[in-house]
C-alpha positions as CSV (number, residue, x, y, z in Angstrom):
1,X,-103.1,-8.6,84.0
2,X,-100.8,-10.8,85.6
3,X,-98.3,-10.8,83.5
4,X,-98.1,-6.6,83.5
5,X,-97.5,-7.3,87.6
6,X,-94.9,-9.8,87.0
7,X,-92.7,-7.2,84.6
8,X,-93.6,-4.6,86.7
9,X,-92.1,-6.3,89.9
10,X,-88.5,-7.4,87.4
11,X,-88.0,-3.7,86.2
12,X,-88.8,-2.3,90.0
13,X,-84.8,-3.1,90.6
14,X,-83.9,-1.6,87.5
15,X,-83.6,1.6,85.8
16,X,-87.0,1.2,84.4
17,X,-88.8,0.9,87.6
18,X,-92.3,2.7,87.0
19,X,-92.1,2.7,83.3
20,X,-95.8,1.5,82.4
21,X,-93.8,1.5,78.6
22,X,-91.1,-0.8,79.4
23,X,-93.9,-3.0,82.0
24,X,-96.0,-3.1,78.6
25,X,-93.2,-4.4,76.2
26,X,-92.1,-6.9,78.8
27,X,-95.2,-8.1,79.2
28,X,-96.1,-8.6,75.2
29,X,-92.7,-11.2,75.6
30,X,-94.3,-13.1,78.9
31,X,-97.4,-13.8,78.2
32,X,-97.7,-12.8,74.2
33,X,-101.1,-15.3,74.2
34,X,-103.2,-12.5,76.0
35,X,-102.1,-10.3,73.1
36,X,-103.3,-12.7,70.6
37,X,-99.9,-12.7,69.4
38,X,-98.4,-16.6,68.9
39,X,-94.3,-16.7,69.6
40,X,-92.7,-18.4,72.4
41,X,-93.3,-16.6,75.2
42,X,-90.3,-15.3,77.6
43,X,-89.7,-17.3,80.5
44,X,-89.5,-15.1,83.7
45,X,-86.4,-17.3,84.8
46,X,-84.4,-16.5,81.6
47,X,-83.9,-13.0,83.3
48,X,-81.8,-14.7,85.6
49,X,-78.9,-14.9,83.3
50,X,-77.0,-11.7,83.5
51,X,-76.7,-11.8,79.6
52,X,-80.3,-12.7,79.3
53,X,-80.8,-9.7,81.5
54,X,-78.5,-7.3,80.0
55,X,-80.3,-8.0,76.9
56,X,-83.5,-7.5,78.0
57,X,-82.7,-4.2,79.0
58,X,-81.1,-3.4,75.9
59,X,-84.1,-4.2,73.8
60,X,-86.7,-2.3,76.6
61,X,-84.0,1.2,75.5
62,X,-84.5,0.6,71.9
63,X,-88.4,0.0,72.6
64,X,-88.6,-3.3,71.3
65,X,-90.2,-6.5,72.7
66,X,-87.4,-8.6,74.1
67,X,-88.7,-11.9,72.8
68,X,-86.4,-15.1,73.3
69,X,-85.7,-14.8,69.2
70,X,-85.1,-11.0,69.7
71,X,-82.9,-11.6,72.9
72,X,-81.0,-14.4,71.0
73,X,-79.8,-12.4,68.3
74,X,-79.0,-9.6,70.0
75,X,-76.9,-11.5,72.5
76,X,-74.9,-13.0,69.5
77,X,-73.9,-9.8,68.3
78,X,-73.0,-8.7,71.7
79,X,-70.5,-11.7,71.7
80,X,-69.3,-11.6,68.7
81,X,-68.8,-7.1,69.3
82,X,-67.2,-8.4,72.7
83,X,-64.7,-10.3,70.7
84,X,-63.9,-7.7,67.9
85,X,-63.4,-5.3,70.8
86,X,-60.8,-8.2,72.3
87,X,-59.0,-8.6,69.6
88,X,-58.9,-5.0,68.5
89,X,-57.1,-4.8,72.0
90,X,-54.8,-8.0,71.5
91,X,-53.9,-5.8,68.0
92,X,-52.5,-3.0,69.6
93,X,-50.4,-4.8,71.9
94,X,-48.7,-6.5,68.6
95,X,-48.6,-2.8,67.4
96,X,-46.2,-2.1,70.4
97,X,-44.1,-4.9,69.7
98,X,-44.7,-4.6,65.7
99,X,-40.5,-4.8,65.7
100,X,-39.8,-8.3,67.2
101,X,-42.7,-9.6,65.3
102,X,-41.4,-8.1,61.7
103,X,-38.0,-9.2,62.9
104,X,-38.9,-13.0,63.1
105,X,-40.8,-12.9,60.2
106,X,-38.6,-11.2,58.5
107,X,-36.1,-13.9,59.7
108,X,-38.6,-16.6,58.7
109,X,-39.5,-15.8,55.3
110,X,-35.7,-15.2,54.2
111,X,-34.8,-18.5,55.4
112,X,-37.7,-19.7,53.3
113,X,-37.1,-17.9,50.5
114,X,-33.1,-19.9,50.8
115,X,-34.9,-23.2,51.1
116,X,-37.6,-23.0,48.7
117,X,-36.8,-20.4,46.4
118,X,-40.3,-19.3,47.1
119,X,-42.3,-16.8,50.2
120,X,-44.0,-19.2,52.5
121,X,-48.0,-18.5,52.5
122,X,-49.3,-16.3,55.6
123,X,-50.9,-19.2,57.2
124,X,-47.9,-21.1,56.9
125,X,-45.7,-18.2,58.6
126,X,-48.2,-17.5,61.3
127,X,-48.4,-21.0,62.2
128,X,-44.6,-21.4,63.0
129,X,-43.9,-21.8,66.5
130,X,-41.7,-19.1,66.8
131,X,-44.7,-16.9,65.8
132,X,-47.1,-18.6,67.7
133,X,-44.4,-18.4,71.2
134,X,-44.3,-14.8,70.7
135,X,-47.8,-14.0,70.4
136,X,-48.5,-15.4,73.8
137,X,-45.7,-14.0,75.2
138,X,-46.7,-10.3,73.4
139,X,-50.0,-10.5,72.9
140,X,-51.5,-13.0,74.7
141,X,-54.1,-15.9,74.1
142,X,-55.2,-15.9,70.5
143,X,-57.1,-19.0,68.9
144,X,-55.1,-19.9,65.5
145,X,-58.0,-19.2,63.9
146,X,-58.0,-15.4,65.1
147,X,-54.3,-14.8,64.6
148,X,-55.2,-13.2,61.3
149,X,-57.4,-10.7,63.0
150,X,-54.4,-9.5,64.8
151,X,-53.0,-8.0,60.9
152,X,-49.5,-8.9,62.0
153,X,-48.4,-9.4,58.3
154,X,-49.6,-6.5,57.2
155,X,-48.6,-4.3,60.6
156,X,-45.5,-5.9,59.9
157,X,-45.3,-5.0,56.4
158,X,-45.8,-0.9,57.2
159,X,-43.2,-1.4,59.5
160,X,-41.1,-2.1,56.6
161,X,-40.0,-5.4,58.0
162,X,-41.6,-7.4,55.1
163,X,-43.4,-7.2,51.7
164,X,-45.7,-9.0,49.9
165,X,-48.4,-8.4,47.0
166,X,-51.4,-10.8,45.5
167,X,-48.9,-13.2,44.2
168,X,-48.2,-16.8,45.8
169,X,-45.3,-16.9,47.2
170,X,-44.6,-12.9,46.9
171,X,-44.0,-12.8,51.3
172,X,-40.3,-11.8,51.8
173,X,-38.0,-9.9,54.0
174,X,-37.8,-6.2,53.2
175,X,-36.1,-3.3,53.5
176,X,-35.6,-2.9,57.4
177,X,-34.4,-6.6,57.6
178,X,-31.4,-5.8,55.0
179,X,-30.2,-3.1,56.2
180,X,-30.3,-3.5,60.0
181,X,-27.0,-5.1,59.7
182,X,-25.8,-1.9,58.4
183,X,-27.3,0.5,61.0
184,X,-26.8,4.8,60.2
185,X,-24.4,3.6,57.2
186,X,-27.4,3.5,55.3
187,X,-31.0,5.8,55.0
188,X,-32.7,5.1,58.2
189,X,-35.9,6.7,55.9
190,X,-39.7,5.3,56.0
191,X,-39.9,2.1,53.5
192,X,-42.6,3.8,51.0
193,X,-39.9,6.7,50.7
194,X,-36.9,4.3,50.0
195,X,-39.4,2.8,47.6
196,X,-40.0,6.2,46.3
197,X,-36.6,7.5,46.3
198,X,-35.3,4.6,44.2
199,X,-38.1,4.4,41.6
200,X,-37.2,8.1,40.9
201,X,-33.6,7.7,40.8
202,X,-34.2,5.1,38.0
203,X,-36.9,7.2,36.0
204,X,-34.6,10.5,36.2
205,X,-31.1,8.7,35.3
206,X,-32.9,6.7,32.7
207,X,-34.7,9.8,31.2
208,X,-30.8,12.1,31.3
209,X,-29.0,9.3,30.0
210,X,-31.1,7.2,27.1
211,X,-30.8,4.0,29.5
212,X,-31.5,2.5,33.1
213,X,-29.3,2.8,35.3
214,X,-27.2,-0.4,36.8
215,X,-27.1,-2.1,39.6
216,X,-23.6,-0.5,40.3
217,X,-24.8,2.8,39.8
218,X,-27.8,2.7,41.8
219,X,-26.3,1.4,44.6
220,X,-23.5,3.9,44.6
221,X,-25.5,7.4,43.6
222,X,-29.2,6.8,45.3
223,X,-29.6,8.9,48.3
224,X,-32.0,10.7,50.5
225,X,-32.5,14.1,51.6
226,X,-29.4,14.0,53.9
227,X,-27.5,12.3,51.1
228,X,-27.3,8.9,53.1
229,X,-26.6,6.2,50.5
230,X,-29.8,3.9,50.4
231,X,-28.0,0.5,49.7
232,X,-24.7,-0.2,51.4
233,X,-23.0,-1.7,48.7
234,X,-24.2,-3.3,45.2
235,X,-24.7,-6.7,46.8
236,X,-26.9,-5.0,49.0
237,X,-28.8,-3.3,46.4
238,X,-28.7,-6.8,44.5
239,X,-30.3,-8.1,48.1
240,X,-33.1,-6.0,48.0
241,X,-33.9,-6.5,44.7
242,X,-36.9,-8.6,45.8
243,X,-38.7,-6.7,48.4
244,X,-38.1,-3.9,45.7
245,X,-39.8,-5.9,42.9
246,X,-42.6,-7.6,45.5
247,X,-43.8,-4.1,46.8
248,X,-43.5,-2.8,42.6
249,X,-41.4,0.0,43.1
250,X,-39.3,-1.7,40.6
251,X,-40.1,-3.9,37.6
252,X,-39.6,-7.8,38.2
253,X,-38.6,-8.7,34.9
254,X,-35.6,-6.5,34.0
255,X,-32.1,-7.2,34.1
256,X,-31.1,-3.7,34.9
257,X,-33.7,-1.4,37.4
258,X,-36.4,-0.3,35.7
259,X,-39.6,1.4,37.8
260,X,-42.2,-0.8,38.7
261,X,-46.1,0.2,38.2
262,X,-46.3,1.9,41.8
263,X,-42.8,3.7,41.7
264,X,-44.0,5.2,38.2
265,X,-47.1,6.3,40.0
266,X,-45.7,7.5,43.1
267,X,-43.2,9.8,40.8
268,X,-46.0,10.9,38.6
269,X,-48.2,12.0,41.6
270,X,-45.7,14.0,42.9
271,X,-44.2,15.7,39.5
272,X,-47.8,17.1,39.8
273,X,-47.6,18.2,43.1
């Protein structure tokens, strides 16, 4: 058949030059009529797309006819993989500069937080030109829409530069923001271990003694393994109240420090250990 000498002569100058399989398949997507088969048939010029072509290929390995509805689909996902593979990229270079990004938003939600007595959403922070400056300058070009895919808030959050739970409003500068004023005077420690260090400060002093602890005290006798005090000073431990509260390692609505749901679980889990 005609058709069968067409494919043949477009897979000659490709890797399935004398495959009477792949000349067979091609063929059922050029002329599917002689097949008795009715679909749009594939027009030999669509090959000349490199695209088209790469798809075409791609369907011939799996051993499927590369129709146009076949080689339409296919090429979408191949974008839209293309993309996620781009921005999987673009993500890891806002890993290597995770430090100035939690910095300014650090920056940026405490000043909002002074304004507003509120966090700003995650749309709103991302959206701030300062944000948006730096990821071009970091990262590169990202469409607002995709900024999200870049998971700077929550990058940025592990850091330990921010917190933030389900709660409106909840975004807010954490514990690496407070205390870089401070430098070695205070626990250079991971944020979930300052989380974790505090919460079972609270649940052992309040378990000895009848009573939580206050503020005072937990600022002047919480420290880590090296016996580095955690908060600089009580008004430092009364400033990080809220990141404290926002990640739950302590309670939100107590006067004095009381553990939050994930401190008490984080104490449990390792009283078990």
């Amino acid at each position: 058949m005609l058709c069968d000498d067409i494919a043949a002569a477009w897979l000659a100058h490709t890797d399935f030059a004398g495959n009477n399989t792949a000349v067979g398949l091609l063929s059922r997507a050029i002329a599917p009529q002689e097949f008795d088969i009715k679909r749009d048939s594939l027009p030999v010029a669509a090959a000349a797309d490199p695209a088209t072509a790469a798809a075409i290929l791609q369907l011939l390995q799996r051993g499927q006819v590369p129709t146009m509805a076949a080689i339409r689909t296919l090429t979408t996902q191949n974008e839209m993989r293309c993309e996620a593979e781009r921005i999987e990229r673009l993500g890891k270079r806002a890993q290597r500069n995770i430090d100035e990004f939690g910095r300014v938003l650090a920056r940026l939600a405490n000043a909002y937080w002074t304004e507003h007595n509120t966090g700003p959403t995650r749309r709103d922070i991302l959206a701030e030109p300062e944000v948006t400056a730096l990821i071009a300058e970091r990262v590169g070009d990202v469409a607002p829409s995709a900024v999200k895919h870049l998971w700077l808030i929550e990058r940025a959050q592990r850091a330990g530069w921010i917190a933030s739970n389900a709660n409106p409003g909840s975004l807010c500068a954490a514990r690496r923001w407070h205390t870089t004023k401070y430098g070695n005077r205070v626990s250079q420690k991971p944020v979930n271990l300052v989380g974790k260090l505090v919460a079972g400060f609270v649940i052992e002093y309040t378990s000895t003694k009848g009573r939580p602890p206050t503020w005072s005290t937990l600022a002047r006798e919480t420290r880590d393994d090296r016996g580095r005090r955690v908060f600089f000073d009580v008004a430092d431990a009364h400033a990080q109240r809220r990141w404290l509260t926002t990640a739950e390692w302590l309670h939100p609505d107590e006067d004095q420090p009381v553990a939050g749901r994930r401190g008490a679980r984080a104490v449990a889990k390792d009283s078990r250990v």
